[in-house]
mmCIF file of the N, C-alpha and C atoms, coordinates in Angstrom:
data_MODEL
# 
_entry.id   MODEL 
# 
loop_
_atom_site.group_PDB 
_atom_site.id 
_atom_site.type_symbol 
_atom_site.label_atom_id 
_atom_site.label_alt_id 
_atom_site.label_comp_id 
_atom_site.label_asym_id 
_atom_site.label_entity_id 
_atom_site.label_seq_id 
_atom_site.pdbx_PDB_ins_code 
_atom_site.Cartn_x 
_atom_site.Cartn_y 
_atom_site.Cartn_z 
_atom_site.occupancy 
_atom_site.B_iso_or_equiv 
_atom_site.pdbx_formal_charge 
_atom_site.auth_seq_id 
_atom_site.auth_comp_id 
_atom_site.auth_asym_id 
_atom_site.auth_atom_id 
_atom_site.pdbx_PDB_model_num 
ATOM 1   N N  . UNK A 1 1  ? 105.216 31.773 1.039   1.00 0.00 ? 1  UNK A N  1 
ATOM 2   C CA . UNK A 1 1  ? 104.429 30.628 0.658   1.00 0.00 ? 1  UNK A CA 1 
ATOM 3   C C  . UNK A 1 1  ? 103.644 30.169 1.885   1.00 0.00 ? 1  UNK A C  1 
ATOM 4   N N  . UNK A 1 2  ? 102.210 30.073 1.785   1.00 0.00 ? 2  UNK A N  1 
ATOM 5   C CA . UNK A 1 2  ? 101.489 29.386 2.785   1.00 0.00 ? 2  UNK A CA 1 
ATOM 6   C C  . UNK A 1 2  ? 101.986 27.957 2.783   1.00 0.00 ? 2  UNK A C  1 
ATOM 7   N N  . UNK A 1 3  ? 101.504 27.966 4.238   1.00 0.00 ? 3  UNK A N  1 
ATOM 8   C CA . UNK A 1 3  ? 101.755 25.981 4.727   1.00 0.00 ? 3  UNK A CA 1 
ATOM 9   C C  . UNK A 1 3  ? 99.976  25.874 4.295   1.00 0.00 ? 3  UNK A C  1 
ATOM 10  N N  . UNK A 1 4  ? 99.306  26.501 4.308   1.00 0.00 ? 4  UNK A N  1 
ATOM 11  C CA . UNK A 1 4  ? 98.100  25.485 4.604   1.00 0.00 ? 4  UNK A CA 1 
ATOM 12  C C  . UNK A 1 4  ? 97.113  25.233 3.152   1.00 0.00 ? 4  UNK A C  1 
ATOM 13  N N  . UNK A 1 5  ? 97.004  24.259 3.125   1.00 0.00 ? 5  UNK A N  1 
ATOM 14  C CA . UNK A 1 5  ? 96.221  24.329 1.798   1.00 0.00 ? 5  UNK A CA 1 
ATOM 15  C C  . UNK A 1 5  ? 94.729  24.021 1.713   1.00 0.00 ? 5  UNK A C  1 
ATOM 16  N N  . UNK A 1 6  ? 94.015  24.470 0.352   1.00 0.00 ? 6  UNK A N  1 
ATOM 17  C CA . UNK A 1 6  ? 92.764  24.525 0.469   1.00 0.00 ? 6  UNK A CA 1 
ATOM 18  C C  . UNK A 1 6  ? 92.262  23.037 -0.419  1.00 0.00 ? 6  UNK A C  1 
ATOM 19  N N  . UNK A 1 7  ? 91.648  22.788 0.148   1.00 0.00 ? 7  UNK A N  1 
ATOM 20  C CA . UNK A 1 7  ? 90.848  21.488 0.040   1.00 0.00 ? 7  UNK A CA 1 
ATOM 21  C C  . UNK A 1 7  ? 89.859  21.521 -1.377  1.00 0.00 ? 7  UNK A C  1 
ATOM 22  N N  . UNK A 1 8  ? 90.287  20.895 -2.462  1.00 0.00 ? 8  UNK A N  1 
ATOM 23  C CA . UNK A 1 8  ? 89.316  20.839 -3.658  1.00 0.00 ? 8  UNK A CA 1 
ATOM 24  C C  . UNK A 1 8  ? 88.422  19.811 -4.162  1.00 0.00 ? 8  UNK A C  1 
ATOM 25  N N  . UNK A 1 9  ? 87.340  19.586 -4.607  1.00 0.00 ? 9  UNK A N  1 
ATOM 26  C CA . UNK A 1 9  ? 86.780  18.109 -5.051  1.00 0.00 ? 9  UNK A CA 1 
ATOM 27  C C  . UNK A 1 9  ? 86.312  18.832 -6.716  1.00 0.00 ? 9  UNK A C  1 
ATOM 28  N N  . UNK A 1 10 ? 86.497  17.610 -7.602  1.00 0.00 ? 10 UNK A N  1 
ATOM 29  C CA . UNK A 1 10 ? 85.925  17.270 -8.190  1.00 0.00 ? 10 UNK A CA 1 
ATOM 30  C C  . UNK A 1 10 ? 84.574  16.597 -8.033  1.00 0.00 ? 10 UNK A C  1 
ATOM 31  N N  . UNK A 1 11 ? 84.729  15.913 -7.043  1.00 0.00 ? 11 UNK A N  1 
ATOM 32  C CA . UNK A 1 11 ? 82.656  15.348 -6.800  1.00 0.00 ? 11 UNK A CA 1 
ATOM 33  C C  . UNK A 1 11 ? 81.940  16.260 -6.672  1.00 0.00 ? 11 UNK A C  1 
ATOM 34  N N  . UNK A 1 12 ? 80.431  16.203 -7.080  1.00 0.00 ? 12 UNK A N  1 
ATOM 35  C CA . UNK A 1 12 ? 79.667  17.069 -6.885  1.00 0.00 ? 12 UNK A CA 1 
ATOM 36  C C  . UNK A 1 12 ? 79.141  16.641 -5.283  1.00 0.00 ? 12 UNK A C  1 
ATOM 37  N N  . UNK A 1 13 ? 78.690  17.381 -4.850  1.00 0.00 ? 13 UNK A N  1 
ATOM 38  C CA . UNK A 1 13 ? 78.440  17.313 -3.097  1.00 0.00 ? 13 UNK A CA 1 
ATOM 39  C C  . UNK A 1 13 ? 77.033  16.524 -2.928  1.00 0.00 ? 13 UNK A C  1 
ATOM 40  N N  . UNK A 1 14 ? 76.825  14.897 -2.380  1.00 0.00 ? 14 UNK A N  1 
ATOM 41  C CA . UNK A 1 14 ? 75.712  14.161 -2.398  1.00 0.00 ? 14 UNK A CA 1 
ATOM 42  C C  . UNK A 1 14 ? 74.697  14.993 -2.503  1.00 0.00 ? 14 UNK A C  1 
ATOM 43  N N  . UNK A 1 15 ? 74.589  16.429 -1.926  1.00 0.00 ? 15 UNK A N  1 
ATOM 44  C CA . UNK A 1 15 ? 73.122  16.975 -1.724  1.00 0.00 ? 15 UNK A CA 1 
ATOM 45  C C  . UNK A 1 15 ? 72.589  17.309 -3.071  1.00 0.00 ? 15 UNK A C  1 
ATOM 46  N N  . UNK A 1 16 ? 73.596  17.716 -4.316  1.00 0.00 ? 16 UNK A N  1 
ATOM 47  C CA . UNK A 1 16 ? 73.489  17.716 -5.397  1.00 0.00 ? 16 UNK A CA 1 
ATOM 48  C C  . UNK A 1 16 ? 73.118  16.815 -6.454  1.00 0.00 ? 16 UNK A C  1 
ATOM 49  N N  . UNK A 1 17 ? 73.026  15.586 -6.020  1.00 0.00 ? 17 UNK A N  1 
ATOM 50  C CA . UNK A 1 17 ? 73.499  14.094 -6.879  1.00 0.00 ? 17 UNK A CA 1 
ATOM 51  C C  . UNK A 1 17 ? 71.358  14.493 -6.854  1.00 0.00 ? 17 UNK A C  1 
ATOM 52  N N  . UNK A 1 18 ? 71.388  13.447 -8.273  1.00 0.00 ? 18 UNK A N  1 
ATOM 53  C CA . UNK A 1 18 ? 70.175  12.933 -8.304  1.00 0.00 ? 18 UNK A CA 1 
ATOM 54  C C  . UNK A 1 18 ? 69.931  11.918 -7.412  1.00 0.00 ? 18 UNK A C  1 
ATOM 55  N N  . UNK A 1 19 ? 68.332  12.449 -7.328  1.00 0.00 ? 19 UNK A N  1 
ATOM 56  C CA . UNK A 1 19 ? 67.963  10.921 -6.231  1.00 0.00 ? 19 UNK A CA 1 
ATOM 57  C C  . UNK A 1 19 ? 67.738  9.511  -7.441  1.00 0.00 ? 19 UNK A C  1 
ATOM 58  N N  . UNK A 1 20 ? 67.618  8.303  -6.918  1.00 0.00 ? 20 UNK A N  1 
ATOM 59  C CA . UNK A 1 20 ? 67.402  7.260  -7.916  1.00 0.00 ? 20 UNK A CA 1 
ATOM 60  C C  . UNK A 1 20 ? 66.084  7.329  -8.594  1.00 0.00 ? 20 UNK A C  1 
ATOM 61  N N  . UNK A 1 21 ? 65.185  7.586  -7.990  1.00 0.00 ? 21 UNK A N  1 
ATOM 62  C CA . UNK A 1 21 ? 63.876  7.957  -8.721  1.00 0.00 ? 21 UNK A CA 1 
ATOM 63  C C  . UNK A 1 21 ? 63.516  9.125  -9.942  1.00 0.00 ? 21 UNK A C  1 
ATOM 64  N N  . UNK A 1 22 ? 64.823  10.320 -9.461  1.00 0.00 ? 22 UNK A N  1 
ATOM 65  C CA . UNK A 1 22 ? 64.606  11.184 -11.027 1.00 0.00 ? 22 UNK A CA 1 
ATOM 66  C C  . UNK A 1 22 ? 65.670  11.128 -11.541 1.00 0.00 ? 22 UNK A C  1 
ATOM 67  N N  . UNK A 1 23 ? 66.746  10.096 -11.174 1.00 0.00 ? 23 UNK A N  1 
ATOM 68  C CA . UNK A 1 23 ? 67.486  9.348  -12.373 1.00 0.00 ? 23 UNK A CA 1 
ATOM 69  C C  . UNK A 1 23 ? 67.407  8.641  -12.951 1.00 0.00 ? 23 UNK A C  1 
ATOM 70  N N  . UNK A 1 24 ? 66.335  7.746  -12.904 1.00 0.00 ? 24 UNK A N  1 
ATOM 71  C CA . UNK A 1 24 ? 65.935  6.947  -14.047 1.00 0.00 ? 24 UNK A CA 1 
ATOM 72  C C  . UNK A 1 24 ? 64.948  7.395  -14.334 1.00 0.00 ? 24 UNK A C  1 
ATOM 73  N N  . UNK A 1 25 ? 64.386  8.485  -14.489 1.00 0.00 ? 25 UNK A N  1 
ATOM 74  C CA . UNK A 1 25 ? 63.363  9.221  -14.662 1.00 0.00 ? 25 UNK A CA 1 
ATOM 75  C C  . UNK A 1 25 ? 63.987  10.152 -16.133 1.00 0.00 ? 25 UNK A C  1 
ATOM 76  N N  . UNK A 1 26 ? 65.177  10.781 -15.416 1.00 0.00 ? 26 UNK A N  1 
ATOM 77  C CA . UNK A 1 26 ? 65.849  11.294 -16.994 1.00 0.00 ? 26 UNK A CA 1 
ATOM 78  C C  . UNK A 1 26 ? 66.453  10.237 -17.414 1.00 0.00 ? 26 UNK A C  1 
ATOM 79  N N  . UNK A 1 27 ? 67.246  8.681  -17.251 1.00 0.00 ? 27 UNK A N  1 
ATOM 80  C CA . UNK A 1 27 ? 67.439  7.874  -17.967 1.00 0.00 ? 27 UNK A CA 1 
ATOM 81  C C  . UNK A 1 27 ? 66.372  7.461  -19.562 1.00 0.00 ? 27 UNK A C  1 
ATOM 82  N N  . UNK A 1 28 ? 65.112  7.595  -18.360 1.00 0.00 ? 28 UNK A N  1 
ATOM 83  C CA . UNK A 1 28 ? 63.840  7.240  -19.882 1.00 0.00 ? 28 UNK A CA 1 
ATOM 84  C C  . UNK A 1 28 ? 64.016  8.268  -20.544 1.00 0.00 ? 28 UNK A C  1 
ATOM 85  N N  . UNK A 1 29 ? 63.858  9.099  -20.517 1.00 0.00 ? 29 UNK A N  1 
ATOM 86  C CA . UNK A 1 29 ? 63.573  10.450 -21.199 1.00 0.00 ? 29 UNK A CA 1 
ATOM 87  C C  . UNK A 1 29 ? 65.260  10.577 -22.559 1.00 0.00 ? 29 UNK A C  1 
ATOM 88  N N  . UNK A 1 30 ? 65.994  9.845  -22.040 1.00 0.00 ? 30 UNK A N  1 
ATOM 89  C CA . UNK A 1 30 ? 66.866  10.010 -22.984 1.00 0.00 ? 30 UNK A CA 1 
ATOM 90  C C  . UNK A 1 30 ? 67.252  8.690  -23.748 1.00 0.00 ? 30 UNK A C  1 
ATOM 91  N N  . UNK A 1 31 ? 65.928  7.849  -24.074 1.00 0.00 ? 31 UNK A N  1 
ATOM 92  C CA . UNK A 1 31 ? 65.895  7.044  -24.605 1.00 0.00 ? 31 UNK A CA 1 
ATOM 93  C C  . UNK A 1 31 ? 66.146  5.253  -23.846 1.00 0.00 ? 31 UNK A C  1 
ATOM 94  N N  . UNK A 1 32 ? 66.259  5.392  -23.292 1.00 0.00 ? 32 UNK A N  1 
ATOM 95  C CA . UNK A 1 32 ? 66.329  4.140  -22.113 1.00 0.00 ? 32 UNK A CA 1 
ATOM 96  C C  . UNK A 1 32 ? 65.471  3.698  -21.525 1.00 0.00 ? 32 UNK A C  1 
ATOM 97  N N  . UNK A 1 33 ? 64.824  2.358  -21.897 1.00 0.00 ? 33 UNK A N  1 
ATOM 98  C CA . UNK A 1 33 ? 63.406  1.626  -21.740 1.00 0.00 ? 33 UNK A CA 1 
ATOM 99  C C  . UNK A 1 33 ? 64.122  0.530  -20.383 1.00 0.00 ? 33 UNK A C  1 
ATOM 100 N N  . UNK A 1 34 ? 63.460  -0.258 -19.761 1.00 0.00 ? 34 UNK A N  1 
ATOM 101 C CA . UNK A 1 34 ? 63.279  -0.841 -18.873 1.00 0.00 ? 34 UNK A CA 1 
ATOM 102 C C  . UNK A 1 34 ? 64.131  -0.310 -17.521 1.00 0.00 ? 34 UNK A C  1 
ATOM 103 N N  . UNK A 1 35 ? 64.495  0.583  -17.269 1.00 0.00 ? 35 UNK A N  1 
ATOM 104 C CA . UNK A 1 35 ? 64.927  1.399  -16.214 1.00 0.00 ? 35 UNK A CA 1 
ATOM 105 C C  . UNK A 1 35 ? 65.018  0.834  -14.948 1.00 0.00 ? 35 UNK A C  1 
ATOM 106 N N  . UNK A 1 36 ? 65.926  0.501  -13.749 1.00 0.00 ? 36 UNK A N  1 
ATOM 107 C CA . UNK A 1 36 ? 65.779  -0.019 -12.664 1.00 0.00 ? 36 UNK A CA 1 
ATOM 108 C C  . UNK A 1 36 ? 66.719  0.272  -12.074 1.00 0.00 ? 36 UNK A C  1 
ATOM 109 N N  . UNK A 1 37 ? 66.516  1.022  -10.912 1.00 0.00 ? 37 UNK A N  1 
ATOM 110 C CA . UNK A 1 37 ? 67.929  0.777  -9.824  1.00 0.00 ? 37 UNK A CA 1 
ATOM 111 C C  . UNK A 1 37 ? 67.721  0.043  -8.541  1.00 0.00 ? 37 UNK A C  1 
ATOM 112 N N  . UNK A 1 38 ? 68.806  -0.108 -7.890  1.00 0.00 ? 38 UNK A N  1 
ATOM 113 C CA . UNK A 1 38 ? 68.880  -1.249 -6.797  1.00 0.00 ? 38 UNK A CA 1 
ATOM 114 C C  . UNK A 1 38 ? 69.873  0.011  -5.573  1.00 0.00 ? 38 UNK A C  1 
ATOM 115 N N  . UNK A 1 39 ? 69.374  0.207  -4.273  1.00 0.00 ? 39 UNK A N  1 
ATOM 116 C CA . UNK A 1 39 ? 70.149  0.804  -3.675  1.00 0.00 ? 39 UNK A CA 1 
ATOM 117 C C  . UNK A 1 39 ? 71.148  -0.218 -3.192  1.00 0.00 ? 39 UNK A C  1 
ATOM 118 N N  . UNK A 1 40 ? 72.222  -0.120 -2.879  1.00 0.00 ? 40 UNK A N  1 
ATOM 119 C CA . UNK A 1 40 ? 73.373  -0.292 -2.241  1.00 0.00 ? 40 UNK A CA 1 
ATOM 120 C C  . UNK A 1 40 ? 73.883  0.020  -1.039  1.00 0.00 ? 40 UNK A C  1 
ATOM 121 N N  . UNK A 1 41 ? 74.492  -0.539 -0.252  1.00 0.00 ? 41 UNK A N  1 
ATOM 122 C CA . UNK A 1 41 ? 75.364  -0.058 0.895   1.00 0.00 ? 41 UNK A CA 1 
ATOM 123 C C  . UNK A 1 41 ? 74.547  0.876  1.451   1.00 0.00 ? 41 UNK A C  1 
ATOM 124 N N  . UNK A 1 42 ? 73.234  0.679  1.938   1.00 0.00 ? 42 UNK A N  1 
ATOM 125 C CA . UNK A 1 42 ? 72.013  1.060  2.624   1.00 0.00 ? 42 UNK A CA 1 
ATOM 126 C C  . UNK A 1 42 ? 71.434  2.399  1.990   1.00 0.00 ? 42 UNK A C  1 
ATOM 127 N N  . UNK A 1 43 ? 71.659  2.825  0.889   1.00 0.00 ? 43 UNK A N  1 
ATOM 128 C CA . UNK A 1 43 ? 70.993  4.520  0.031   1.00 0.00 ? 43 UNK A CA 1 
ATOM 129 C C  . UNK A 1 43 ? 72.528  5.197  0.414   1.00 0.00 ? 43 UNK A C  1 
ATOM 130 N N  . UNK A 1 44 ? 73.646  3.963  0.315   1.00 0.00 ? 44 UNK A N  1 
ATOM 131 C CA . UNK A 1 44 ? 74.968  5.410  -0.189  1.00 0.00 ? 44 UNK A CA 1 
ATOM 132 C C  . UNK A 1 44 ? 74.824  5.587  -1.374  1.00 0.00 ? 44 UNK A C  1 
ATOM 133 N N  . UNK A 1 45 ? 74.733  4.253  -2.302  1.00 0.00 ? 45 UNK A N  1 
ATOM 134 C CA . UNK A 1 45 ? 74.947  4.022  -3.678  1.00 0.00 ? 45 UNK A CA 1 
ATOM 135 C C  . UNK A 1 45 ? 73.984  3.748  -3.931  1.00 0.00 ? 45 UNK A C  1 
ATOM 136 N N  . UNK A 1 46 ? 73.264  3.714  -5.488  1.00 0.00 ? 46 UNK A N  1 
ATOM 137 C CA . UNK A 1 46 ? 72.043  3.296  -6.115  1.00 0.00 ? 46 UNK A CA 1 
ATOM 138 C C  . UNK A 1 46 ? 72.982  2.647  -7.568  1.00 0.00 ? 46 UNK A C  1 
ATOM 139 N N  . UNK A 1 47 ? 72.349  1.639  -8.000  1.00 0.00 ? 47 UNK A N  1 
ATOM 140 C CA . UNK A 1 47 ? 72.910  0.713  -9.427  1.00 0.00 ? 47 UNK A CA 1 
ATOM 141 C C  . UNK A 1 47 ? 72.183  0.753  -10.305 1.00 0.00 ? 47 UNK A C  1 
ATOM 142 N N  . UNK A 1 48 ? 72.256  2.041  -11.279 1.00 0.00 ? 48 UNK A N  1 
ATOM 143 C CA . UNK A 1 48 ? 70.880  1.669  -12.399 1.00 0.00 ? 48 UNK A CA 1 
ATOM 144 C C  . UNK A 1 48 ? 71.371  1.541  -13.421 1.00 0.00 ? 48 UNK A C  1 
ATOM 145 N N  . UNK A 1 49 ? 70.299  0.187  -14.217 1.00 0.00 ? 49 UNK A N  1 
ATOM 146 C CA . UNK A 1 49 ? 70.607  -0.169 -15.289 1.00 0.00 ? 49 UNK A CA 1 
ATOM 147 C C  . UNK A 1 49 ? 69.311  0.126  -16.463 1.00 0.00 ? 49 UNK A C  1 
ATOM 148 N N  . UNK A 1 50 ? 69.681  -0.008 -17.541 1.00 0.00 ? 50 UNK A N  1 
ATOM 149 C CA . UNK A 1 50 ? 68.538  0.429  -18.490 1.00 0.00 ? 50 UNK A CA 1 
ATOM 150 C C  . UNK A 1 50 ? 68.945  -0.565 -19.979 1.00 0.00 ? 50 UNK A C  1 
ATOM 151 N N  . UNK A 1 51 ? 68.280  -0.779 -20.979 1.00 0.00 ? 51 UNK A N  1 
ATOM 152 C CA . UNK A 1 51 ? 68.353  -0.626 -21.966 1.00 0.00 ? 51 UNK A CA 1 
ATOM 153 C C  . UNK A 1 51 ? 68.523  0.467  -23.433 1.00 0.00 ? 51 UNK A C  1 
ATOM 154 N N  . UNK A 1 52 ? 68.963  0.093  -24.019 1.00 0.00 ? 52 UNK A N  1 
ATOM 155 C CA . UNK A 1 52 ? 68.645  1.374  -25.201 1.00 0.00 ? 52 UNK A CA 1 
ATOM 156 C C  . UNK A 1 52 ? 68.996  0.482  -26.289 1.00 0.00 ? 52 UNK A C  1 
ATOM 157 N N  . UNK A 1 53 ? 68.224  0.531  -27.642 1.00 0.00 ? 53 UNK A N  1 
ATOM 158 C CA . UNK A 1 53 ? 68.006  -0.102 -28.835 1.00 0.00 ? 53 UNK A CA 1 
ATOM 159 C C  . UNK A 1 53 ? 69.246  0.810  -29.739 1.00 0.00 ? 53 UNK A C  1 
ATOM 160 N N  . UNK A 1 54 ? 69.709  -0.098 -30.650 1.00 0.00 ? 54 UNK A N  1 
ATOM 161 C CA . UNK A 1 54 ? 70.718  0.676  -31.067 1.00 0.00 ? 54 UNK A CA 1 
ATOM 162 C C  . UNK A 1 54 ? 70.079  1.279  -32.726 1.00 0.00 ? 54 UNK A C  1 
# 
């Protein structure tokens, strides 16, 4: 049995993440009108919110 173990994530790796601009970009596109995000904690996090009509 090895001692050392291998390191796994479930997160996808930031370089992968959408930027906030073509995430609310596919937000509209999948039905979501007034679209807006707010960066956070200087561009770690982005907060977007949208509408959608039911």
């Amino acid at each position: 049995m090895s001692s050392s173990r291998t390191r796994t994530s479930t997160s996808p790796s930031p370089s992968r993440l959408a930027r906030p601009p073509a995430l609310a970009e596919r937000l509209k596109g999948a039905g979501w009108s007034r679209v807006a995000w707010r960066n956070l904690t200087g561009g770690v996090v982005a907060l977007h919110r949208g509408f959608k009509e039911s």
